[in-house]
Each structure stands twice: as structure tokens, then as C-alpha cells.
DODRENZA-55631 format. One line per 5 residues: number of its first residue (from 1); for each residue x, y, z of C-alpha. Coordinates in nm, 3 decimals, always signed. Layout:
BEGIN
NUM) X,Y,Z  ...
END
This chain:
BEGIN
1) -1.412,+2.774,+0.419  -1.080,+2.711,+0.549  -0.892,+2.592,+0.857  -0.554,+2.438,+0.943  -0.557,+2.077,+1.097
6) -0.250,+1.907,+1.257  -0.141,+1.574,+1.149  +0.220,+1.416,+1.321  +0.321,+1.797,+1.410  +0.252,+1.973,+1.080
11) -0.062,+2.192,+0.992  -0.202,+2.097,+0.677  -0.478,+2.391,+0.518  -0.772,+2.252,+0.410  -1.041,+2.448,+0.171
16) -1.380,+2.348,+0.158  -1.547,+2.486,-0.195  -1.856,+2.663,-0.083  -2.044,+2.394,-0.228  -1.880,+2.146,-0.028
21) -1.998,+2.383,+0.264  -2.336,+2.339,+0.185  -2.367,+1.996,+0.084  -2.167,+1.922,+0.438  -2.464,+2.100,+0.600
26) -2.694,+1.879,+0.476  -2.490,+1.529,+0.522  -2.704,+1.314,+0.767  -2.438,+1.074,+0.855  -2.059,+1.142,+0.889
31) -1.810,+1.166,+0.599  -1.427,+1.071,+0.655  -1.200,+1.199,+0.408  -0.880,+0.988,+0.438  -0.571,+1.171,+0.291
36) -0.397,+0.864,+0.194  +0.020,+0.860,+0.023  +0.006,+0.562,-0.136  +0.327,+0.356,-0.182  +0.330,+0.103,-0.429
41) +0.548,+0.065,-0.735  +0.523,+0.397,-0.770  +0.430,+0.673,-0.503  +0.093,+0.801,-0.555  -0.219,+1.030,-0.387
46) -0.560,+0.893,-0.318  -0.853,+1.032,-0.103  -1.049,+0.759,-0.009  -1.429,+0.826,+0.125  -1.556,+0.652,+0.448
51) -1.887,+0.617,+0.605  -2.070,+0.429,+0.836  -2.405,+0.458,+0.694  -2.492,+0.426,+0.317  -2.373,+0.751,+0.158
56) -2.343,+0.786,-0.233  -1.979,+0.769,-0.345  -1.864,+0.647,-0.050  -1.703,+0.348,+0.141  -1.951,+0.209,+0.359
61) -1.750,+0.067,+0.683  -1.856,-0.186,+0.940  -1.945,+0.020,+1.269  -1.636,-0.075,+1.507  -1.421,+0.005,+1.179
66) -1.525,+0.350,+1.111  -1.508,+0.404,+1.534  -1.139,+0.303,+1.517  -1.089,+0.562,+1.187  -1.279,+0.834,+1.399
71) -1.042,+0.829,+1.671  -0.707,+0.956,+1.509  -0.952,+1.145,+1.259  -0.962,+1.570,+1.278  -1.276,+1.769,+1.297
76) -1.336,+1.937,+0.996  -1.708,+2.037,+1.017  -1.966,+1.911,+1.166  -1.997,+1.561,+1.019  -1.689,+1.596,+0.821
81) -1.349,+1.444,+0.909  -1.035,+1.404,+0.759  -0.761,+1.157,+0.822  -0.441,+1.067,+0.699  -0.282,+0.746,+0.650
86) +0.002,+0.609,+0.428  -0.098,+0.260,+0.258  +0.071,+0.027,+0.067  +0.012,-0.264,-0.225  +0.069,-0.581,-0.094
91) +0.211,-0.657,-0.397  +0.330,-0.449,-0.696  +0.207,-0.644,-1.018  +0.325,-0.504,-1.400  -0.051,-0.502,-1.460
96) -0.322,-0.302,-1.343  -0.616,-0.401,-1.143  -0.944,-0.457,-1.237  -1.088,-0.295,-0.922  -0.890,-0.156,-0.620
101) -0.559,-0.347,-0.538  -0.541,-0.507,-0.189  -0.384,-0.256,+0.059  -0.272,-0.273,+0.407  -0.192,+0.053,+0.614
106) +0.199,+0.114,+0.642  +0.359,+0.255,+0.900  +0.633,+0.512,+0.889  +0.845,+0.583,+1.176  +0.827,+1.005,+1.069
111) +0.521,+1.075,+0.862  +0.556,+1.447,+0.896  +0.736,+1.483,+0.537  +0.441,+1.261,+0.403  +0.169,+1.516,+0.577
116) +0.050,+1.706,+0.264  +0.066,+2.093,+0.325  -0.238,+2.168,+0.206  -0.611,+2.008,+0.070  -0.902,+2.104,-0.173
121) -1.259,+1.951,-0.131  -1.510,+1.975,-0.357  -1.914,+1.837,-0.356  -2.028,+1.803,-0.798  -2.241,+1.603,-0.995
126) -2.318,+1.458,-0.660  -1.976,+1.302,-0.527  -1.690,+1.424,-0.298  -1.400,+1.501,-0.448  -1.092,+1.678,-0.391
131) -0.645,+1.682,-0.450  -0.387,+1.781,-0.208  -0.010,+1.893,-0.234  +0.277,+1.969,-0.070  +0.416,+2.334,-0.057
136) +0.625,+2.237,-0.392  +0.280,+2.087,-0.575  +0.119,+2.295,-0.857  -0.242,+2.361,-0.684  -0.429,+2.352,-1.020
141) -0.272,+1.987,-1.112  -0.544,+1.738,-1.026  -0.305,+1.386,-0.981  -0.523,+1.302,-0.672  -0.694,+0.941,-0.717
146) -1.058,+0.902,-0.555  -1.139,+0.634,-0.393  -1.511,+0.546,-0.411  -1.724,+0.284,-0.236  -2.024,+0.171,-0.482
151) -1.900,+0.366,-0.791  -1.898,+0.058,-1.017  -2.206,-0.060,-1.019  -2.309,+0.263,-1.098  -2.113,+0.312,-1.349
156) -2.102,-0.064,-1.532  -2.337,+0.025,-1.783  -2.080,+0.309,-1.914  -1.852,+0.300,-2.177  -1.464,+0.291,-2.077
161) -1.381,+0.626,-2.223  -1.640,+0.772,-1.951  -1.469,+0.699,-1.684  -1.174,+0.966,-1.547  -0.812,+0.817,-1.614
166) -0.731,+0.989,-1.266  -1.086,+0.852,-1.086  -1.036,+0.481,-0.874  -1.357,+0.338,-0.863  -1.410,+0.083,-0.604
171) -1.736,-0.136,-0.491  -1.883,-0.501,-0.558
END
């Protein structure tokens, strides 16, 4: 599936693998798919995954929250959404953090150079996922960081080598 959405007046194309079609059929609850350009140290691209119910792999939001992200959120399917935001660390340490790093939304005067040009998503071994570009970005590079409510105490038990390089896990 595909369809053009328009974030700060510029169309972004967004492809839905036809297992993401079908798996978006069945969702019983509504999935937001925040595009997010990340600004920390270094720039950086995250989807992050919002619901407002329980939903495997994803960010489970108080109600009024996930309202507030509905409203400047685009239509994608029926119970999918997509929205983008640019973030920010609110601070930029030399090390890494064990588990997500506190981030506050960021606003930019003109986001339209931030708005991605175009978005994959993808439903396997049971989780969202997806990457997005710009018109310049290589479409088969997958740089995209997920962002995933619950995913580590899932995944605890795991060795360290299991887990993607490129994959933000985010719960507890």
C-alpha cells in the first residue's frame, strides 16, 4: 500500500509492506508511528511506537497523552497513524545509556527540511518496524532506530549479541 501524507507543507510517501496491511487489519486498538529526527550529539532517526492500550512492541501512553499525539497525527489506515516530531537529549553524555535517554520534543521554527520524503513499514516476528529517508537517502540502508515500549523485559533473558546494534529498546 501506499499514500502521500503532508507534514509542515511537504508530502512524505509512505509504503505499507503487505504484511503490515494485514496485520493493520487486524490491530484492535490504534498504532501511532511517530517519525521522530532526533538531535542529540549527533543527528539521528528513530520511529517510536505509541498506543493507548497494551499492544506488543509498543509504548503504552496515558489516555489524555495519546489524545494530544492523535491530534497533529495523519491517517494512515484505519487504526494506523503516523506523526512526526523532532526530539532532543536533554543532555549529550560521552556514554551511552542503559535504556532510552531522557528526551523532550524540540521545536523548530521550519521543520519542512526535517520532513523525511519518504517511509517504509513493516509487521515481522511480531513487531512494527520500519526506516525513512530523504530524497538523497539510500532506501535499502536500514539506520532507522526503533523505539519500543516493553521490549526489555522481553528480551532480559537474552544474550547481548541478540539484540540489533540499530534496535532501541525501551520499557521498565
Amino acid at each position: 500500500m501506499r499514500k502521500h501524507l503532508e507534514f509542515h507543507n511537504k508530502l512524505m510517501e509512505v509504503n505499507l509492506s503487505d504484511d503490515a496491511v494485514k496485520q493493520s487489519q487486524k490491530l484492535n486498538t490504534t498504532l501511532i508511528i511517530e517519525v521522530q529526527v532526533y538531535f542529540s550529539c549527533l543527528l539521528g532517526k528513530r520511529l517510536a511506537y505509541y498506543t493507548g492500550q497494551p499492544l506488543e512492541g509498543a509504548w503504552q501512553v496515558e489516555p489524555e497523552q495519546f489524545s494530544t499525539m492523535l491530534e497533529d497525527a495523519k491517517q494512515l489506515t484505519e487504526n494506523i497513524y503516523i506523526r512526526f516530531n523532532t526530539v532532543m537529549t536533554k543532555e549529550c553524555p560521552v556514554s551511552d545509556y542503559v535504556g532510552p535517554p531522557p528526551v523532550t520534543d524540540f521545536t523548530i521554527k521550519n521543520q519542512t527540511p526535517y520532513v523525511p520524503g519518504w517511509l517504509n513499514i513493516d509487521f515481522s516476528k511480531n513487531l512494527w518496524s520500519g526506516n525513512y529517508g530523504w530524497s538523497s537517502s539510500e532506501v535499502g540502508h536500514e539506520n532507522t532506530k526503533q523505539v519500543r515500549g516493553q521490549a526489555i523485559k522481553r528480551l532480559h533473558h537474552q544474550p547481548d549479541a541478540l539484540l540489533n546494534e540499530d534496535t532501541l529498546l525501551v520499557g521498565e
